[in-house]
PyMOL Python script that loads the backbone (N, CA, C, O; Angstrom):
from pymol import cmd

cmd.read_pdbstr("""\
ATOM      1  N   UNK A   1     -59.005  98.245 -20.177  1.00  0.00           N
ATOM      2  CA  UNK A   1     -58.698  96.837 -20.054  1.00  0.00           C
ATOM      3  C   UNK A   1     -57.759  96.626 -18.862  1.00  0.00           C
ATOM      4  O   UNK A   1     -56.856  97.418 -18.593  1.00  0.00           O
ATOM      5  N   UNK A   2     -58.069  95.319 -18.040  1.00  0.00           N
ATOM      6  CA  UNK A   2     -57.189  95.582 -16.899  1.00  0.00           C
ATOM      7  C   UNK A   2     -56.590  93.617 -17.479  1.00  0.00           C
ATOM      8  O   UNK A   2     -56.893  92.959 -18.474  1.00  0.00           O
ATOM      9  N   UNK A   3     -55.745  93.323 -16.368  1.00  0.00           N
ATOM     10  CA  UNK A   3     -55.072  91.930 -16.915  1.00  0.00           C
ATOM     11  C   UNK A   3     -54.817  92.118 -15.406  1.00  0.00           C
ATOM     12  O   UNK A   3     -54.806  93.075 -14.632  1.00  0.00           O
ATOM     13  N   UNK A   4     -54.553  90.371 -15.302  1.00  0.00           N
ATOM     14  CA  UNK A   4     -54.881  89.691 -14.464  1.00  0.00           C
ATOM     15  C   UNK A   4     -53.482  89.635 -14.043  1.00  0.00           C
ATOM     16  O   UNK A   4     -53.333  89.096 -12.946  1.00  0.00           O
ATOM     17  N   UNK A   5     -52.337  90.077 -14.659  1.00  0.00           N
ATOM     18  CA  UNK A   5     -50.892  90.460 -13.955  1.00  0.00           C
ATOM     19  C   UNK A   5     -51.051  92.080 -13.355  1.00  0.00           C
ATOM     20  O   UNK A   5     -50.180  92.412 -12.551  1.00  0.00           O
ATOM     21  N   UNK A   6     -52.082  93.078 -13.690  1.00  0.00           N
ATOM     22  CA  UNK A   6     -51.942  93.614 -13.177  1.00  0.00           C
ATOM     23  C   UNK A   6     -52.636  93.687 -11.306  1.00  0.00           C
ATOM     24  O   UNK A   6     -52.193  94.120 -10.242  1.00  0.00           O
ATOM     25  N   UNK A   7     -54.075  92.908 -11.806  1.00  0.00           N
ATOM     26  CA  UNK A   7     -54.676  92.443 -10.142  1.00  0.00           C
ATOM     27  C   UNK A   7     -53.826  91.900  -9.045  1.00  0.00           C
ATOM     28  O   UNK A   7     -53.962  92.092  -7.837  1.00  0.00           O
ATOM     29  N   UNK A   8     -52.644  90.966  -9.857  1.00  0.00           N
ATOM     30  CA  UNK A   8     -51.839  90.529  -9.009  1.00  0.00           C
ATOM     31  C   UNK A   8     -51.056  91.261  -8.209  1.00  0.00           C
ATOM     32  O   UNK A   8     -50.922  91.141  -6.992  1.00  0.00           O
ATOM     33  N   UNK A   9     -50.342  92.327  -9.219  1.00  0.00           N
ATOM     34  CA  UNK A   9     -49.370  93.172  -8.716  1.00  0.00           C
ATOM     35  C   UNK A   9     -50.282  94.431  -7.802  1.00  0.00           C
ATOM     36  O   UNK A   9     -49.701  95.058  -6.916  1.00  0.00           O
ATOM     37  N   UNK A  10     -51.331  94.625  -8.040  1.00  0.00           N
ATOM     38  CA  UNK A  10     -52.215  95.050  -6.517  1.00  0.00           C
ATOM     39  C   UNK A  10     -52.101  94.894  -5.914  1.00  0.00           C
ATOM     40  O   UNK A  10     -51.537  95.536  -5.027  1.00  0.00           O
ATOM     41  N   UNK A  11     -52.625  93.740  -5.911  1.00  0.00           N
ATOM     42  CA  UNK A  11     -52.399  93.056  -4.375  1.00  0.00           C
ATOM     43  C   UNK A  11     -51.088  92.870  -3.321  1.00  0.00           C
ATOM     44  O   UNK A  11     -50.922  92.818  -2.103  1.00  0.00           O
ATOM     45  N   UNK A  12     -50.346  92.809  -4.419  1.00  0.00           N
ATOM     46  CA  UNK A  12     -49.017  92.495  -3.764  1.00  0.00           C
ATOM     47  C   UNK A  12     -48.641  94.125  -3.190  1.00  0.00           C
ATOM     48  O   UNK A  12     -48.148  94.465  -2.115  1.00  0.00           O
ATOM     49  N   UNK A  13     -48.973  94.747  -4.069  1.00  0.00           N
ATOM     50  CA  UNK A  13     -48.725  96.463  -3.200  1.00  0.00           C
ATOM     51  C   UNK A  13     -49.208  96.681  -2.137  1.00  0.00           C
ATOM     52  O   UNK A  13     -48.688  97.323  -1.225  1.00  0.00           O
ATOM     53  N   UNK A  14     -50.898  95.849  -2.153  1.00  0.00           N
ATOM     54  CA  UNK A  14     -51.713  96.029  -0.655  1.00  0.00           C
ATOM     55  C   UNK A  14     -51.185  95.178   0.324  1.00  0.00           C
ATOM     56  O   UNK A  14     -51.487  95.177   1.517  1.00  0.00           O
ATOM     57  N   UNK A  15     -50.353  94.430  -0.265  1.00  0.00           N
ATOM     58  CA  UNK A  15     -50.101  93.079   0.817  1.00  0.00           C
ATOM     59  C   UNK A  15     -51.653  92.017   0.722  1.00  0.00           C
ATOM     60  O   UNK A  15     -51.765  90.904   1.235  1.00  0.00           O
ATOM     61  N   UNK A  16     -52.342  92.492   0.204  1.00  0.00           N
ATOM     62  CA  UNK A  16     -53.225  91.035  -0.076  1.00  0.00           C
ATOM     63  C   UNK A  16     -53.025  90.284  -0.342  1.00  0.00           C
ATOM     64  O   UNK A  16     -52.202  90.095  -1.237  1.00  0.00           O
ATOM     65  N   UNK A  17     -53.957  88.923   0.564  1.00  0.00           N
ATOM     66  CA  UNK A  17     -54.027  87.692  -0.646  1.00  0.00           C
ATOM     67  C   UNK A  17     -55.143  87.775  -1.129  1.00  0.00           C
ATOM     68  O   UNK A  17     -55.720  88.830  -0.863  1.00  0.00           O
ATOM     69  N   UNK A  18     -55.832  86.868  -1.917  1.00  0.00           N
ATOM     70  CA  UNK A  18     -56.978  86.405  -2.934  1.00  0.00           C
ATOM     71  C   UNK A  18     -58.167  86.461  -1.938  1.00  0.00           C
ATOM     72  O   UNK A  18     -59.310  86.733  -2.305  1.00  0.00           O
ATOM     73  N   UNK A  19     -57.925  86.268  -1.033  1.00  0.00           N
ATOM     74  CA  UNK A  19     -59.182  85.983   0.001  1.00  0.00           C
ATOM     75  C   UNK A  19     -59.570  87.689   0.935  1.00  0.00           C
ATOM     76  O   UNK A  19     -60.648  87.984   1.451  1.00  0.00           O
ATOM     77  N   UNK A  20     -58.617  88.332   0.902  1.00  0.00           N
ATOM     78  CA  UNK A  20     -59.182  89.797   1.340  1.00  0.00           C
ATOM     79  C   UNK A  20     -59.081  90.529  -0.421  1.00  0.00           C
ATOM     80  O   UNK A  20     -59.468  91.695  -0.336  1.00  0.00           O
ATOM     81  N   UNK A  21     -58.874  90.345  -1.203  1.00  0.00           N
ATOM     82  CA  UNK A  21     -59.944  90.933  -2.626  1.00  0.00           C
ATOM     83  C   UNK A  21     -60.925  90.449  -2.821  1.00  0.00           C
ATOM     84  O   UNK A  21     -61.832  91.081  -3.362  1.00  0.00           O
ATOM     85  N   UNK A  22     -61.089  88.912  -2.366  1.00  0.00           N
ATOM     86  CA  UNK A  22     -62.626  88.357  -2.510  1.00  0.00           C
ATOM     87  C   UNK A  22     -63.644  89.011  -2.012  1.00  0.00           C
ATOM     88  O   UNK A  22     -64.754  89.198  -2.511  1.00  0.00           O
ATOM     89  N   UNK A  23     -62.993  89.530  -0.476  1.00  0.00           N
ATOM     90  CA  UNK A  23     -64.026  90.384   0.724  1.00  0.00           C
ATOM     91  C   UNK A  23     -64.487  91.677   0.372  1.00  0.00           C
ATOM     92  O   UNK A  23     -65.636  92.107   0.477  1.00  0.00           O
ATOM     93  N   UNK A  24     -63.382  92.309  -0.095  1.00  0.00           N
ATOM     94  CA  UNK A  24     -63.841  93.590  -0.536  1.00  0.00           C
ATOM     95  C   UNK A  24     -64.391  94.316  -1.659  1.00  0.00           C
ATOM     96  O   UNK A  24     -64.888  95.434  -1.789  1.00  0.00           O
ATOM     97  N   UNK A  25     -64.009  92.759  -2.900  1.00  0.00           N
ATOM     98  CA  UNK A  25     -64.616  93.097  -4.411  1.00  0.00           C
ATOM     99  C   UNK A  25     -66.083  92.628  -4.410  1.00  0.00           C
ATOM    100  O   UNK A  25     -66.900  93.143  -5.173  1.00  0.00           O
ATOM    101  N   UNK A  26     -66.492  91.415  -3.343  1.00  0.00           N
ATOM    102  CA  UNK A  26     -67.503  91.030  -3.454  1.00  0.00           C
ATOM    103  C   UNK A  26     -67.828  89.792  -4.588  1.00  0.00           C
ATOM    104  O   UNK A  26     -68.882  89.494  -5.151  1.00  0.00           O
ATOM    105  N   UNK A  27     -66.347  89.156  -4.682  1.00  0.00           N
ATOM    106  CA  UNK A  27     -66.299  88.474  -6.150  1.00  0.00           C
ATOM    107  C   UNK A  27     -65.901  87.668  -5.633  1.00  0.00           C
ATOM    108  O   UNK A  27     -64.930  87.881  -4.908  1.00  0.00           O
ATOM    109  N   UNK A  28     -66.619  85.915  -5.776  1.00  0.00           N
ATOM    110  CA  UNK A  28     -65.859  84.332  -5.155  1.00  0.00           C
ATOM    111  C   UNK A  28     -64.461  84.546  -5.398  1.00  0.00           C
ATOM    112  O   UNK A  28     -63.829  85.120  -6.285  1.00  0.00           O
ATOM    113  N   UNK A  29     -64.050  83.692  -3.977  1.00  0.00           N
ATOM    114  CA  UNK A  29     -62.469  83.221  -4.190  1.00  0.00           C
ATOM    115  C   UNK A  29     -61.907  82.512  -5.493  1.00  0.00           C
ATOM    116  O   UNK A  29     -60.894  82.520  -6.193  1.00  0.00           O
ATOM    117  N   UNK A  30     -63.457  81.740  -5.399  1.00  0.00           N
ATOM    118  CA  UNK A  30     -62.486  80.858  -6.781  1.00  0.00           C
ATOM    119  C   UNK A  30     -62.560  81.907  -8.444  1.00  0.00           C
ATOM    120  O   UNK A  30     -61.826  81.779  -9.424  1.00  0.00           O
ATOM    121  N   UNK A  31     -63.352  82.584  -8.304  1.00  0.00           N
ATOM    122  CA  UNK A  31     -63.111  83.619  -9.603  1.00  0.00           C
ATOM    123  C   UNK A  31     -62.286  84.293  -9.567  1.00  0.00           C
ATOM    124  O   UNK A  31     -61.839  84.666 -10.652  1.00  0.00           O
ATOM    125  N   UNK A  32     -61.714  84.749  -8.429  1.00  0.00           N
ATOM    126  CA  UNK A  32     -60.304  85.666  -8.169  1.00  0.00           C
ATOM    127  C   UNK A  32     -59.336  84.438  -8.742  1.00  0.00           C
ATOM    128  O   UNK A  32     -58.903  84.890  -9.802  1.00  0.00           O
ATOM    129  N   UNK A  33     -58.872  83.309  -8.583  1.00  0.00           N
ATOM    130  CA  UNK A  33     -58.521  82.575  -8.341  1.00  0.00           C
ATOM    131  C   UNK A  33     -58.035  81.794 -10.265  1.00  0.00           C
ATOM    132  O   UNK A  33     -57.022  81.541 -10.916  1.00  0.00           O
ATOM    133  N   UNK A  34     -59.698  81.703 -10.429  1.00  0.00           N
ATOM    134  CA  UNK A  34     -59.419  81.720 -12.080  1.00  0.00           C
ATOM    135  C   UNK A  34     -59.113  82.830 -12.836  1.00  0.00           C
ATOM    136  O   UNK A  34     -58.639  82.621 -13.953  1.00  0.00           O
ATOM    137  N   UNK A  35     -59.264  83.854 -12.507  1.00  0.00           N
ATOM    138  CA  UNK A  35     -59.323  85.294 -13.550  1.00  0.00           C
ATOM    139  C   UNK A  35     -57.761  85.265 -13.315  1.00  0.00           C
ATOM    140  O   UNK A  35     -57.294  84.896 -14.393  1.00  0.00           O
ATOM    141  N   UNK A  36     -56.432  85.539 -12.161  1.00  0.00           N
ATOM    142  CA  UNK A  36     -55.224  85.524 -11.942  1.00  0.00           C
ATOM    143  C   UNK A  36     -55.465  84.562 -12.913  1.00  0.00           C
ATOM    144  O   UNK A  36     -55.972  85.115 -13.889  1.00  0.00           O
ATOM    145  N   UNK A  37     -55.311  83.231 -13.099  1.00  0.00           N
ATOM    146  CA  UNK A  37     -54.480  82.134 -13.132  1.00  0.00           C
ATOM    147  C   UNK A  37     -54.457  82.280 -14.674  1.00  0.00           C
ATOM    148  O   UNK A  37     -53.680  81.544 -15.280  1.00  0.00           O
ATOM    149  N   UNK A  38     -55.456  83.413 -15.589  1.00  0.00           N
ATOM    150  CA  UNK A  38     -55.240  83.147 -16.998  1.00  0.00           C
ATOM    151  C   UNK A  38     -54.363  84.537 -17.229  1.00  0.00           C
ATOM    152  O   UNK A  38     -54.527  85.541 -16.536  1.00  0.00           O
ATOM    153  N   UNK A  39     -53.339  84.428 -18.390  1.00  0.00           N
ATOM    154  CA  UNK A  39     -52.709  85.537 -18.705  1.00  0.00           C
ATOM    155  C   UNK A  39     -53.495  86.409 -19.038  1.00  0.00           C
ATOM    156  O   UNK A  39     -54.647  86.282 -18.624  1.00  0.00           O
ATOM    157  N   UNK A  40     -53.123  87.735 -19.997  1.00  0.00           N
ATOM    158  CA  UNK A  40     -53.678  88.778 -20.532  1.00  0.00           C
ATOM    159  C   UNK A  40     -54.764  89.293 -19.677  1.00  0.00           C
ATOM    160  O   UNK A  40     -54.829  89.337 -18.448  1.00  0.00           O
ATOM    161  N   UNK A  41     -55.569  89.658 -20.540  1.00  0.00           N
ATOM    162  CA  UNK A  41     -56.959  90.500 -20.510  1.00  0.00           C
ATOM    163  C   UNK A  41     -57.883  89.541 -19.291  1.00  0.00           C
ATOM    164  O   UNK A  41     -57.887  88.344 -19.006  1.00  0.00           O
ATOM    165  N   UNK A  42     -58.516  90.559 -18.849  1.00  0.00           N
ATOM    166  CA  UNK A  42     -59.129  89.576 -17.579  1.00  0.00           C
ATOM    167  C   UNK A  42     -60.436  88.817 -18.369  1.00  0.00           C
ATOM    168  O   UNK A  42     -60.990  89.815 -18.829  1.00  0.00           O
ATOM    169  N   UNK A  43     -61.204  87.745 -18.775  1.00  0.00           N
ATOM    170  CA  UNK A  43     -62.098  87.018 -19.241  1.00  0.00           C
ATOM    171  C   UNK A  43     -63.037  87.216 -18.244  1.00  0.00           C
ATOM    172  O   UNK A  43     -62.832  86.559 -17.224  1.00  0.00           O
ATOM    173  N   UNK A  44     -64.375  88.208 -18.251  1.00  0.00           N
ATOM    174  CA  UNK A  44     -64.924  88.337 -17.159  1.00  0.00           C
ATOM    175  C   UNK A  44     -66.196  89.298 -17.202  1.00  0.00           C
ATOM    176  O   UNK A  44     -65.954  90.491 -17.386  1.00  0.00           O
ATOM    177  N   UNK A  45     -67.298  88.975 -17.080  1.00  0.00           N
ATOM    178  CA  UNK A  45     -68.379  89.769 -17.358  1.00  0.00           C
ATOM    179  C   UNK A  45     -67.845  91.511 -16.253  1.00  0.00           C
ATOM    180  O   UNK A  45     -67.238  91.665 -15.194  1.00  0.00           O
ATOM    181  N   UNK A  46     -68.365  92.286 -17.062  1.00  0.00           N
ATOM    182  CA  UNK A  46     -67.864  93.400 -16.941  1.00  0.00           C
ATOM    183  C   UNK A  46     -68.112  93.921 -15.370  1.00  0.00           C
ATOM    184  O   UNK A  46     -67.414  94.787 -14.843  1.00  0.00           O
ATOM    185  N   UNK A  47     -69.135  93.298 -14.771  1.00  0.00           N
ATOM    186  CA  UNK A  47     -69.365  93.787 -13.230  1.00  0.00           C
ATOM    187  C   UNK A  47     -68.603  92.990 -13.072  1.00  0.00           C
ATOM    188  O   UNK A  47     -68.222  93.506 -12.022  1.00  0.00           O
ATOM    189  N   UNK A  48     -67.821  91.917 -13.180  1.00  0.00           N
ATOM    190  CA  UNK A  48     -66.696  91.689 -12.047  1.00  0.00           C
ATOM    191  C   UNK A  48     -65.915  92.515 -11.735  1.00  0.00           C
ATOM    192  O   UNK A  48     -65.559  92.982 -10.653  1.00  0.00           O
ATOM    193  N   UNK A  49     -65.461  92.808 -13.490  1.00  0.00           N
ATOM    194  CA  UNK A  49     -63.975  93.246 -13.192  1.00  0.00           C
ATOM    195  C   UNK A  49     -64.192  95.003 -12.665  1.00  0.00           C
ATOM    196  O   UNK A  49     -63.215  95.731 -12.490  1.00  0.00           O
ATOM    197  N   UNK A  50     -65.158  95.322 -12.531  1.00  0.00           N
ATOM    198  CA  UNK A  50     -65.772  96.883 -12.120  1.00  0.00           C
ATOM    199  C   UNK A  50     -65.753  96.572 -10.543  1.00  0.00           C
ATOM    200  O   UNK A  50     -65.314  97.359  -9.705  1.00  0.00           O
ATOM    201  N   UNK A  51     -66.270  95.366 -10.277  1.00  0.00           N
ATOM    202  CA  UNK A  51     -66.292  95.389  -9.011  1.00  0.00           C
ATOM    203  C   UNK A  51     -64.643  94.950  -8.050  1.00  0.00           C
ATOM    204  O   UNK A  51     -64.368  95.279  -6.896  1.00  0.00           O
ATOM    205  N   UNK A  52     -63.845  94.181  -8.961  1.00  0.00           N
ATOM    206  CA  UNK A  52     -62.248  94.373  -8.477  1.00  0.00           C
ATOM    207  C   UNK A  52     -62.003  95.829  -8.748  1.00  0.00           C
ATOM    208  O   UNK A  52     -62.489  96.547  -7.873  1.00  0.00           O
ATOM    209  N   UNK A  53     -61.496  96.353  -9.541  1.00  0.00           N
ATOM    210  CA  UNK A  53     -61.285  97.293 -10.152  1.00  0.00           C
ATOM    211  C   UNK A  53     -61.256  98.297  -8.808  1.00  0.00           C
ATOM    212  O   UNK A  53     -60.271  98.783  -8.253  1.00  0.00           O
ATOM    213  N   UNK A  54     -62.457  98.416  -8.531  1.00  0.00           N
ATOM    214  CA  UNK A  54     -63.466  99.347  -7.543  1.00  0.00           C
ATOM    215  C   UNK A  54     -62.567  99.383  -5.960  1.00  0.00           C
ATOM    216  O   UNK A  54     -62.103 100.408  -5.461  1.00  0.00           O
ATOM    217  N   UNK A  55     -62.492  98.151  -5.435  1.00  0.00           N
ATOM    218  CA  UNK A  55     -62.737  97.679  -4.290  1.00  0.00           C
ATOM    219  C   UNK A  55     -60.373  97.911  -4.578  1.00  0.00           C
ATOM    220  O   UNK A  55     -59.659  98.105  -3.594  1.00  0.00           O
ATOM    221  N   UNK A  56     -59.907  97.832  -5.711  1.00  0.00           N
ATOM    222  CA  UNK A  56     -58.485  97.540  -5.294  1.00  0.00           C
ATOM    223  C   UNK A  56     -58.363  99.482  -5.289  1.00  0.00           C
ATOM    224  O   UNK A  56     -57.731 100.068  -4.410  1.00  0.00           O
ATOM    225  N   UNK A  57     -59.018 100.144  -6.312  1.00  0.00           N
ATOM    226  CA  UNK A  57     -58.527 101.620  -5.610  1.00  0.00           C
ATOM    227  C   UNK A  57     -59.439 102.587  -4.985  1.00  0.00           C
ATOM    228  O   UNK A  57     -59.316 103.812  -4.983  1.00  0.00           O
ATOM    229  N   UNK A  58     -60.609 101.698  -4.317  1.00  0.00           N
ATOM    230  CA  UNK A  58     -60.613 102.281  -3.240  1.00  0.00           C
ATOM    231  C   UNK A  58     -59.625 101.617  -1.853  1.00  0.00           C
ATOM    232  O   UNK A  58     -59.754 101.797  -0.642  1.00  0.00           O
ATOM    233  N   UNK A  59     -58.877 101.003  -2.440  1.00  0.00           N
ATOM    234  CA  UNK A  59     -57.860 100.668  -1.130  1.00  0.00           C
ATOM    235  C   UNK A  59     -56.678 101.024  -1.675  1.00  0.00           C
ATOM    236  O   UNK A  59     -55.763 100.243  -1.414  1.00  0.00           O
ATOM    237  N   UNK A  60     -56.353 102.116  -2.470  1.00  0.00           N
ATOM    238  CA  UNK A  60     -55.375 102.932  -3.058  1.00  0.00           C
ATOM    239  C   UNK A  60     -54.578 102.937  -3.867  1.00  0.00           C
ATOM    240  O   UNK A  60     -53.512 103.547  -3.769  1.00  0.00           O
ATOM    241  N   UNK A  61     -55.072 101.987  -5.216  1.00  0.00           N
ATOM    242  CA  UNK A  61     -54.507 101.480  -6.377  1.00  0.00           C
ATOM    243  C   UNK A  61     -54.628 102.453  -7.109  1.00  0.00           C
ATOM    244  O   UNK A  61     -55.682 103.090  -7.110  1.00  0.00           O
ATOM    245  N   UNK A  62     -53.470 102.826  -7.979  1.00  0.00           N
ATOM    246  CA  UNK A  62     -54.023 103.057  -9.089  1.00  0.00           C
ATOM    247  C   UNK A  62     -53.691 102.312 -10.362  1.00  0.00           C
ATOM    248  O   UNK A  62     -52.614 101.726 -10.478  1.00  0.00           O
ATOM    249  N   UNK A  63     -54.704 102.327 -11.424  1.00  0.00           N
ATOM    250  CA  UNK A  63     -54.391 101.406 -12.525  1.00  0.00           C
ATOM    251  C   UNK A  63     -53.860 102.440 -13.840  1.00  0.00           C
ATOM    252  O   UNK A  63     -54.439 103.505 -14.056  1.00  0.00           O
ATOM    253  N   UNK A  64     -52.555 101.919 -14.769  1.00  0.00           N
ATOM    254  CA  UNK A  64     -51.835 102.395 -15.324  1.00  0.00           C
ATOM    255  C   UNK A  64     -52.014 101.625 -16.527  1.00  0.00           C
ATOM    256  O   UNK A  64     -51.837 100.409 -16.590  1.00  0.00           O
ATOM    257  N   UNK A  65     -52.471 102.573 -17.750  1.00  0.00           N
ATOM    258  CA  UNK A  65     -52.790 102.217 -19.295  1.00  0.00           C
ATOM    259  C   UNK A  65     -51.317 101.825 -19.664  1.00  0.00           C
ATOM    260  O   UNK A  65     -50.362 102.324 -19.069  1.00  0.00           O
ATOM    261  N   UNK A  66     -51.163 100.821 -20.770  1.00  0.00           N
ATOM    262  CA  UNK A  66     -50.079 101.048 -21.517  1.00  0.00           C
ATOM    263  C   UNK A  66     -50.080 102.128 -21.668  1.00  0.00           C
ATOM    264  O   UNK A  66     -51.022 102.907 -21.529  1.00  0.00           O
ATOM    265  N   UNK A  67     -48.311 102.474 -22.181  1.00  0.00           N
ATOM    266  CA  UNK A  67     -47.577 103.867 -22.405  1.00  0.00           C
ATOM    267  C   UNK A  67     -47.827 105.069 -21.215  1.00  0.00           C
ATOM    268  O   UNK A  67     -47.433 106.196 -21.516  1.00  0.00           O
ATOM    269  N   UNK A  68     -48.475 104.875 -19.853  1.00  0.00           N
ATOM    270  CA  UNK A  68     -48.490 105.547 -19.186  1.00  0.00           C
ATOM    271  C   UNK A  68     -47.134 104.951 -17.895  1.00  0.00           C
ATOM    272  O   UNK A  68     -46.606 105.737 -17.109  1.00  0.00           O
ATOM    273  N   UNK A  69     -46.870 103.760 -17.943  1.00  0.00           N
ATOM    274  CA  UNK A  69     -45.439 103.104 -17.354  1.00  0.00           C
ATOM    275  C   UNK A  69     -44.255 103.511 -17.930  1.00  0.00           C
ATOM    276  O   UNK A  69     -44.211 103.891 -19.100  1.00  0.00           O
ATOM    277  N   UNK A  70     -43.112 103.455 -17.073  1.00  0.00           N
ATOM    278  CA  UNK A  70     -41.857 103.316 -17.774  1.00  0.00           C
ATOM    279  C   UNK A  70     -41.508 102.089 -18.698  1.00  0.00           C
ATOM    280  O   UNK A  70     -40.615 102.281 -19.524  1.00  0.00           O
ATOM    281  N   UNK A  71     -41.889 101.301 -18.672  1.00  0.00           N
ATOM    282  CA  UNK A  71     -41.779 100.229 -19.257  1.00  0.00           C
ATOM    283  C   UNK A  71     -42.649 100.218 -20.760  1.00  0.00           C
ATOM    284  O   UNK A  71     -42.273  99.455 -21.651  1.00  0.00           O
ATOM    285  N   UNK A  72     -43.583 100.931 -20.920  1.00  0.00           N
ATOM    286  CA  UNK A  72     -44.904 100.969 -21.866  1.00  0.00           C
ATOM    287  C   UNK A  72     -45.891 100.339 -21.799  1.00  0.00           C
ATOM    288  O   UNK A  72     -46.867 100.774 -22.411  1.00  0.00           O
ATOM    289  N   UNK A  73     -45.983  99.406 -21.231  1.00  0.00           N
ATOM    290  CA  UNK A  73     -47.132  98.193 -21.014  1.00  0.00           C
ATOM    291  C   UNK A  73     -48.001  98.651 -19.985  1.00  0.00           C
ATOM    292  O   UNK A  73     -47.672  99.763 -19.572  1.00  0.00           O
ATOM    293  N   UNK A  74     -48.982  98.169 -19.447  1.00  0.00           N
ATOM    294  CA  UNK A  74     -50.302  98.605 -18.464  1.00  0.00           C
ATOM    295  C   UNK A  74     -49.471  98.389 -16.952  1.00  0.00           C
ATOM    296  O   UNK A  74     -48.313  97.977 -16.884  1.00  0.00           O
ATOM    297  N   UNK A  75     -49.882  98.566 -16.381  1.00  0.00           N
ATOM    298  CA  UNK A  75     -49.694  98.623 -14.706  1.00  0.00           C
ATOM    299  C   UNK A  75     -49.965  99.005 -13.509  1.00  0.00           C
ATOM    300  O   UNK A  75     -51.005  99.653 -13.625  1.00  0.00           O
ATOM    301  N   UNK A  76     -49.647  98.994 -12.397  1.00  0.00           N
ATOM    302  CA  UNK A  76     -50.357  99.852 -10.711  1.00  0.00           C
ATOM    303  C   UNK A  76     -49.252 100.937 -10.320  1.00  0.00           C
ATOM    304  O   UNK A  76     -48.105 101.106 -10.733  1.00  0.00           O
ATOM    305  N   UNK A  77     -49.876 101.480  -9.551  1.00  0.00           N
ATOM    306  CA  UNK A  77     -49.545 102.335  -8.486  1.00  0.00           C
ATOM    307  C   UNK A  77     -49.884 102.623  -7.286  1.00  0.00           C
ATOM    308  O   UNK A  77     -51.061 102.959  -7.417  1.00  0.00           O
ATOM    309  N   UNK A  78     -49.642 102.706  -6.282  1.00  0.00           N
ATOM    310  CA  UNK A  78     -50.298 103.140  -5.088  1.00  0.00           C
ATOM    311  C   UNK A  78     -50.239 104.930  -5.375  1.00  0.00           C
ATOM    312  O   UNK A  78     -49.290 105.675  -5.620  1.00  0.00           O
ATOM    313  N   UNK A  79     -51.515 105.151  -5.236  1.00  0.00           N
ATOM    314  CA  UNK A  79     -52.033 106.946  -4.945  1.00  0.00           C
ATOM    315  C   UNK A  79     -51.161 107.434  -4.177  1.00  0.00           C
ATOM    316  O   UNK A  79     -50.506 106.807  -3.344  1.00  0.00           O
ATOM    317  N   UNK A  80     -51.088 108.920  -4.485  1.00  0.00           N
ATOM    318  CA  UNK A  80     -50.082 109.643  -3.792  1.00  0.00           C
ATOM    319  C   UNK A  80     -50.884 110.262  -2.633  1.00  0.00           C
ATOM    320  O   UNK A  80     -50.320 110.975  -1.803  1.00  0.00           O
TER     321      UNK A  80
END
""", "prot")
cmd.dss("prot")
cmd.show_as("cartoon", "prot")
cmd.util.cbc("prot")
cmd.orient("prot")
């Protein structure tokens, strides 16, 4: 499960905005756009979020399960 605070905080690691994840996930601006803007769990037929997912670590994300953070909750990383 990924959440739409964590896409954010991607981006913000890549220095993206919404409009270069659009380019590289292959997913409308405005679905980037709605999927952020709702809390939790991303609401989203499963090739979207495969295709963000995809496109944020192949640009060197990595995505972090709950209890794998210091904090316990889900989260990013940039690859070592």
């Amino acid at each position: 499960m990924i959440t739409s605070e964590q896409i954010r905080a991607a981006r913000a690691l890549l220095r993206w905005e919404q409009k270069d994840l659009a380019e590289a996930s292959s997913v409308s601006l405005p679905s980037i756009k709605r999927l952020e803007g709702q809390p939790g769990a991303l609401s989203a037929q499963s090739r979207t979020i495969e295709a963000l997912k995809r496109a944020l670590e192949e640009a060197g994300v990595v995505f972090q399960a709950a209890g794998e953070t210091v904090g316990g909750g889900p989260g990013v990383r940039m690859s070592k």
